[in-house]
C-alpha positions in Angstrom: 52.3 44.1 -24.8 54.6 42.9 -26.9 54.0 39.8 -29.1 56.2 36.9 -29.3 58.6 36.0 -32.0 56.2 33.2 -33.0 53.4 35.2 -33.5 55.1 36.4 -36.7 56.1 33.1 -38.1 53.0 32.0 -39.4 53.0 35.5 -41.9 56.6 35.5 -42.7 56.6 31.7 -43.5 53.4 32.3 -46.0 55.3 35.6 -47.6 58.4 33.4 -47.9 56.3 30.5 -49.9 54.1 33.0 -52.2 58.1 34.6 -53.2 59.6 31.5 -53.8 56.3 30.5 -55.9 56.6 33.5 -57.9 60.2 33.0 -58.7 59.7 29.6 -59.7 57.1 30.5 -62.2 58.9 33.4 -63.3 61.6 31.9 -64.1 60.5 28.5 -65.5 58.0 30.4 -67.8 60.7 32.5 -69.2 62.7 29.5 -70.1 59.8 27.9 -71.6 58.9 31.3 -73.7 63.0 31.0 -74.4 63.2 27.3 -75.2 60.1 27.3 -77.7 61.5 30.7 -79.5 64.7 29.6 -79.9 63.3 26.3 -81.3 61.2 28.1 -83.8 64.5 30.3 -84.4 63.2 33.8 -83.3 65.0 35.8 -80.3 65.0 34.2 -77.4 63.8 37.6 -75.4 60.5 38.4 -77.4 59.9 34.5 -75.9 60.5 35.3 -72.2 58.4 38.6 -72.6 55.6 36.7 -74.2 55.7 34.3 -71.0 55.8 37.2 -68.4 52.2 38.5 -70.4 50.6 34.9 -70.4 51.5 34.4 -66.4 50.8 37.8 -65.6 47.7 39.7 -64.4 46.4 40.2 -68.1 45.5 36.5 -69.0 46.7 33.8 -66.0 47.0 35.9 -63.5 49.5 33.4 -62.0 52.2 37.0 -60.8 51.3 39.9 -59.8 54.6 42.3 -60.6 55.4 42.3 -56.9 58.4 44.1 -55.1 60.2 41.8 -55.2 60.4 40.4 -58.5 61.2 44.4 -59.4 64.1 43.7 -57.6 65.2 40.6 -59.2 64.2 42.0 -62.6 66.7 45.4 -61.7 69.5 42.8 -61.1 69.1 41.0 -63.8 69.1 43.9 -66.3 72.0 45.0 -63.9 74.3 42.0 -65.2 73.0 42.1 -68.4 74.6 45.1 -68.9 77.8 44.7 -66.5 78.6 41.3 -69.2 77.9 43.7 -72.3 80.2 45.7 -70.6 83.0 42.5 -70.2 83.0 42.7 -74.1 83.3 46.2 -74.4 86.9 48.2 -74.4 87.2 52.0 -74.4 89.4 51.4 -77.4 85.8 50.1 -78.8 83.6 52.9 -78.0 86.3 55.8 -78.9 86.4 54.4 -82.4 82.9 55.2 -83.4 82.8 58.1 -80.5 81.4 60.5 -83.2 78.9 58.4 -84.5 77.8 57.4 -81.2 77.2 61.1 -80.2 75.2 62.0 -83.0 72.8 59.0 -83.0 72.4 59.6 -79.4 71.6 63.0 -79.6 69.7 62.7 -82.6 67.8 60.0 -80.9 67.0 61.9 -78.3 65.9 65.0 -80.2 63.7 63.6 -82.6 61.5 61.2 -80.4 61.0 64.3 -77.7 59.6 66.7 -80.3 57.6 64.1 -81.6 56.2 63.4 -78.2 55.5 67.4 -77.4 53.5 67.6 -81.1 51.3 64.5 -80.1 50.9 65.8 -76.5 49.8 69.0 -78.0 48.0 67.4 -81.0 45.8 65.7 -78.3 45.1 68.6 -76.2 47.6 67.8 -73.0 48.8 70.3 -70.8 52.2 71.1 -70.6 53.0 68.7 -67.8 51.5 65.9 -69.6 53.0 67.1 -73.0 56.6 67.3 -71.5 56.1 63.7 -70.0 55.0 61.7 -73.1 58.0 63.3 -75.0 60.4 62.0 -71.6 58.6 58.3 -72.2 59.7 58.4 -76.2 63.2 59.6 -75.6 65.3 56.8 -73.3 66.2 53.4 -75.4 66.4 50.3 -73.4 69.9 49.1 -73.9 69.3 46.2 -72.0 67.0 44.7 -74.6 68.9 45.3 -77.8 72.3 44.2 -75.9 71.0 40.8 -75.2 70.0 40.2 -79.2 72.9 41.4 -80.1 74.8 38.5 -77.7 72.1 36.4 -79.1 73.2 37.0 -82.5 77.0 37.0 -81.8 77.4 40.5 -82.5 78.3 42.5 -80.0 81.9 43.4 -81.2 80.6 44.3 -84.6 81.1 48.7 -85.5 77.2 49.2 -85.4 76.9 47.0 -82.3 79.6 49.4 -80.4 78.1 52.5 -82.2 74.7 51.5 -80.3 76.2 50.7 -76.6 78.1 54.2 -77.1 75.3 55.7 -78.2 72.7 54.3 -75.6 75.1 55.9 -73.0 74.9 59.0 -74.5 71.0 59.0 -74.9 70.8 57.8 -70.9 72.6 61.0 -70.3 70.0 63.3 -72.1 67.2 61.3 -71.1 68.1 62.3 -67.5 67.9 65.5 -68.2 64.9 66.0 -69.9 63.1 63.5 -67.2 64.8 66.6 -64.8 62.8 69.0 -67.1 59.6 67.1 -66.6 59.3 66.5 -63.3 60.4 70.0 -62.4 57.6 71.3 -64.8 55.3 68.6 -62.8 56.1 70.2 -59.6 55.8 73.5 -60.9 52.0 72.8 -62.0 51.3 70.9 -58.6 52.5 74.4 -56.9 50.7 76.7 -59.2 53.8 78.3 -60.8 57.0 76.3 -62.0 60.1 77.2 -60.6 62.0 78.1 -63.3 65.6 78.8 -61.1 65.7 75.8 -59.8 64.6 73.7 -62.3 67.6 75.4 -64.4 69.9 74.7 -61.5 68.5 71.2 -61.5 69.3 70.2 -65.5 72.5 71.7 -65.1 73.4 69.1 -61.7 72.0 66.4 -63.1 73.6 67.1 -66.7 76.7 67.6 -64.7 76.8 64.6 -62.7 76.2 62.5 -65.2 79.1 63.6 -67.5 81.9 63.4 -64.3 80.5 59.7 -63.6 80.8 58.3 -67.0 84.5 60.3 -68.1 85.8 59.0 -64.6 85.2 55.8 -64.9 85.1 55.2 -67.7 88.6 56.7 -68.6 90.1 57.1 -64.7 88.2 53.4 -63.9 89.5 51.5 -67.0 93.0 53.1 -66.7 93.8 51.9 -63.0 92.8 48.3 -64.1 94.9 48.5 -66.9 97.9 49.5 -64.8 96.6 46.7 -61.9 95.0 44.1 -63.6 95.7 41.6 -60.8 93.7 44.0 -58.5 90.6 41.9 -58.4 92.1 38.7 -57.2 94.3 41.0 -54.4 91.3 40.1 -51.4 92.3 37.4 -49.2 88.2 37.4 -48.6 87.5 35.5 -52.6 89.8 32.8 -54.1 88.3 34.2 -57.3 87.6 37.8 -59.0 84.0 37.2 -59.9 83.3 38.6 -55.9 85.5 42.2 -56.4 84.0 42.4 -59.7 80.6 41.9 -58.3 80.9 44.1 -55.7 82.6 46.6 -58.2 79.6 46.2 -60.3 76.6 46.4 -58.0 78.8 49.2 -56.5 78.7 51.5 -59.3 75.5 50.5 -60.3 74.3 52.1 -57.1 76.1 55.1 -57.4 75.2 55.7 -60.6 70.9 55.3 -59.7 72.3 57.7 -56.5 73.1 60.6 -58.4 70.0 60.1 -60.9 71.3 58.1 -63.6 70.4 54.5 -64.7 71.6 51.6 -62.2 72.6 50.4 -65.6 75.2 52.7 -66.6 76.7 52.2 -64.0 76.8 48.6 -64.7 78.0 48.9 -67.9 81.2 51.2 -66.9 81.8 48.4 -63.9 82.0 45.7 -66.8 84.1 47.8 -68.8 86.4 48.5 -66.2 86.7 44.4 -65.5 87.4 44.0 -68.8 90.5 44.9 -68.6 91.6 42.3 -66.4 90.7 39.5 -68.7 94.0 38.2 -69.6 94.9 37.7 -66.0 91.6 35.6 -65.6 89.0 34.2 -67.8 86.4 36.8 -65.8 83.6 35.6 -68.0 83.6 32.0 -66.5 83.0 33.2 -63.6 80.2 35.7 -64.6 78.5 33.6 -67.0 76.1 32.1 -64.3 75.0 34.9 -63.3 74.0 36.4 -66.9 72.0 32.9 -67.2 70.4 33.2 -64.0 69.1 37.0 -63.5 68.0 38.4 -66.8 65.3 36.3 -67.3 63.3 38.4 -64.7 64.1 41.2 -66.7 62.5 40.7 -69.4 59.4 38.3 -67.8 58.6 41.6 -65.8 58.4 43.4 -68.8 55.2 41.3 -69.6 54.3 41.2 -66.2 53.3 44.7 -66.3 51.2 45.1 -69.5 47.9 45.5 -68.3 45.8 44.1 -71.4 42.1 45.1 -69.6 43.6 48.7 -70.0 44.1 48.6 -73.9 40.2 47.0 -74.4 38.5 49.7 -75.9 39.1 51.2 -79.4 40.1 54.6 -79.2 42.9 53.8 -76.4 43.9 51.0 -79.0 43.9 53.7 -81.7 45.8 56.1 -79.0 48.6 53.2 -78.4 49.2 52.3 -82.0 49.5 56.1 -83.0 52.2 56.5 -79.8 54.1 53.3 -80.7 54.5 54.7 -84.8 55.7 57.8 -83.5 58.0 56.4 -81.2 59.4 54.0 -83.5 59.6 55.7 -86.3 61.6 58.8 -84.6 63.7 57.1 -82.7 64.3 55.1 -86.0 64.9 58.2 -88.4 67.2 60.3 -85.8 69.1 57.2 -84.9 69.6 56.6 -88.6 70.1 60.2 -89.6 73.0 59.9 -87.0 75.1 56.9 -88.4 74.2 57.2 -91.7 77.9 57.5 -92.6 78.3 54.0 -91.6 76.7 53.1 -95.1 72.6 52.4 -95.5 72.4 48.9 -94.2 74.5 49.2 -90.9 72.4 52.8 -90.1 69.4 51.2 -90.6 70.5 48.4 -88.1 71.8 51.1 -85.5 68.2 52.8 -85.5 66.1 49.8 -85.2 69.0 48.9 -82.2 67.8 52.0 -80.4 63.7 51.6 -80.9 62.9 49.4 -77.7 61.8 51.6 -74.9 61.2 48.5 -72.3 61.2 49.1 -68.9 62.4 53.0 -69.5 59.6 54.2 -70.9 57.5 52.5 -68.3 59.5 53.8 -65.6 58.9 57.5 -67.0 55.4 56.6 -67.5 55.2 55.5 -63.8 56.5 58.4 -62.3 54.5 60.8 -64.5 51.5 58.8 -63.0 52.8 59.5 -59.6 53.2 63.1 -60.3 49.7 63.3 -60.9 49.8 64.4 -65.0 49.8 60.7 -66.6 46.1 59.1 -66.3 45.6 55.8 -66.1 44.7 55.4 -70.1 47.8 57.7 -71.0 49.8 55.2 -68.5 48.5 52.1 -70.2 49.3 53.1 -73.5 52.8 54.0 -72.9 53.5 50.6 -71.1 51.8 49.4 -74.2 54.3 51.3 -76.2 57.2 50.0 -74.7 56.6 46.4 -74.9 55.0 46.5 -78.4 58.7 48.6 -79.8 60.7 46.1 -77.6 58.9 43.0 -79.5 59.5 44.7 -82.7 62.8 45.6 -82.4 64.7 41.9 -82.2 63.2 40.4 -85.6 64.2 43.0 -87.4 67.9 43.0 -86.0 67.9 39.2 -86.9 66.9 40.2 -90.7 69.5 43.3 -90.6 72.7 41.5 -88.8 75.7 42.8 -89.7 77.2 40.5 -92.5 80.7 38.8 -91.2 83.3 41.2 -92.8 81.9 43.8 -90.1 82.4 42.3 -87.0 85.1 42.2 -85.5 84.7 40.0 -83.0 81.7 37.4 -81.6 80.5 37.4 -78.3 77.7 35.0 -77.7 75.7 34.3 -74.7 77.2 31.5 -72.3 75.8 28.5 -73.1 
């Protein structure tokens, strides 16, 4: 027998409330933490982190990191990126295009080889050896993009020399999150398969290279030639609909073929960008970046499961993960813009420390496959919110004096 329509009304009306109830204290925590941070002058983020860990399961236990807030908290990282992207020319990123590569592959390198000698310093198995180095490897653009908007930055050389660099380091993280799931599998099976894990590394690395050279070079090229293109559809008296649809479009695309929804972001703002001086595009943008983010960076804290880090030796465990990762990550970064002169390398590596939601993402997959435990899990969620709480201080106390930037871009409003 089928049941009525109104049989269901009752549940979907309660789901509906309990959504809208998280949202609301979601976001009007994350202000608060914001508000009372920005009063006491320290970045705004660490603020709406701190305010996603005291509402979350740890201490309140007001939100539970639900589905749906993931999916509020992927958007707003989504336009984070796609209005870093608005203030971002290919002109900008070819100019430090060499420094870029080298602190994004030195990034990469350093953190994974100190993840595979702690794995093997602890005793891990190869899976679990090959994952910790995957957690240590990506940075979280999205959180040292929004300090630099809060500091009024973004234009400056090391600012560009990070977002170039970040893409870069997306790229390789990819691939060696390829390598460890494929070395995952290959346990789960009882041999790995070594062909087509090859054949896998080589797709993914592939992929990822066509995506970001054609639009980033064929994408920004057709805009420059058509900037008007955006305000073409009879459907929006605007742009900001094209661009959003442009934006979420490639941000798809770009999770589709493996890479970060980000990315893909971040190449869709880039590509906008070169519209501008037909239309003030960031007007029209701006309430967006106001609105969405905040979940970000709430369901950061939201996540950090404080019961799980109790004890002393997994306390011991996180603060010996969270040195290596930062201090890797720091040193390869910095060995790969040193050129720049000490000051702005130093402020390039501490930009690419904060893991945030990528190294919980790794971590969460590794758990999945069946090689992270929950300890190992809770200590590299741990790791990824204590690098992105360390990282935005010391940006403050490192900005790039005046005579380098070329440019300010600070957050609407």
């Amino acid at each position: 027998m089928v049941e009525p329509v109104s049989a269901f009304l009752p549940l979907a009306a309660a789901d509906v409330a309990d959504v809208l109830t998280d949202l609301f204290l979601v976001l009007l925590a994350a202000k608060v933490g914001d508000e009372v941070f920005k009063r006491i002058g320290q970045p705004s983020i660490v603020g709406e982190i701190l305010a996603g860990v005291l509402i979350g399961p740890s201490v309140l236990g007001l939100v539970e990191p639900g589905e749906v807030l993931e999916v509020f908290a992927e958007l707003g990282v989504v336009f984070l990126l796609f209005w870093v992207g608005l203030e971002t020319r290919v002109s900008d990123i070819r100019e430090v295009g060499r420094t870029a590569l080298l602190v994004g592959v030195l990034g990469v390198v350093l953190p994974f080889a100190g993840g595979l000698g702690l794995g093997a310093g602890l005793g891990e198995d190869a899976g679990t050896t090959v994952f910790l180095g995957a957690a240590l490897v990506a940075t979280s653009v999205g959180i040292t993009s929004a300090v630099l908007i809060d500091l009024g930055v973004l234009r400056s050389r090391p600012s560009r020399t990070i977002l170039g660099a970040a893409v870069i380091d997306d790229i390789l993280a990819m691939i060696v999150l390829a390598v460890a799931v494929g070395i995952a599998g290959g346990e789960g099976t009882g041999a790995p398969q070594v062909g087509n894990e090859v054949t896998s590394i080589v797709v993914v690395a592939a992929l990822a290279a066509a995506f970001v050279a054609f639009f980033a070079l064929g994408g920004t090229r057709v805009m420059q030639r058509w900037p008007r293109l955006l305000k073409e559809p009879r459907f929006s008296e605007s742009p900001l609909l094209p661009a959003v649809i442009v934006c979420l479009g490639l941000a798809a695309f770009a999770a589709q073929i493996g890479l970060a929804a980000i990315i893909g972001a971040f190449l869709a703002g880039m590509m906008v960008a070169e519209t501008k001086e037909q239309h003030p595009i960031e007007d029209e943008v701006a309430p967006l970046y106001a609105f969405f983010p905040p979940f970000f960076f709430a369901f950061i804290g939201l996540e950090l499961d404080l019961a799980e880090l109790a004890d002393a030796e997994t306390l011991g465990l996180l603060a010996l993960v969270t040195a290596v990762a930062a201090v890797t990550k720091l040193a390869g970064a910095w060995l790969g813009a040193r050129s720049m002169g000490g000051r702005e390398a130093l402020f390039v590596g501490v930009g690419m420390v904060p893991r945030g939601e990528v190294g919980i993402i790794v971590a969460g997959i590794g758990q999945a496959a069946g090689v992270i435990d929950a300890q190992l899990f809770a200590v590299i969620v741990g790791m990824s919110v204590a690098t992105t709480l360390l990282a935005p201080p010391l940006l403050r106390s490192l900005r790039p004096s005046p005579g380098a930037d070329g440019g300010r871009a600070a957050a609407p409003g």
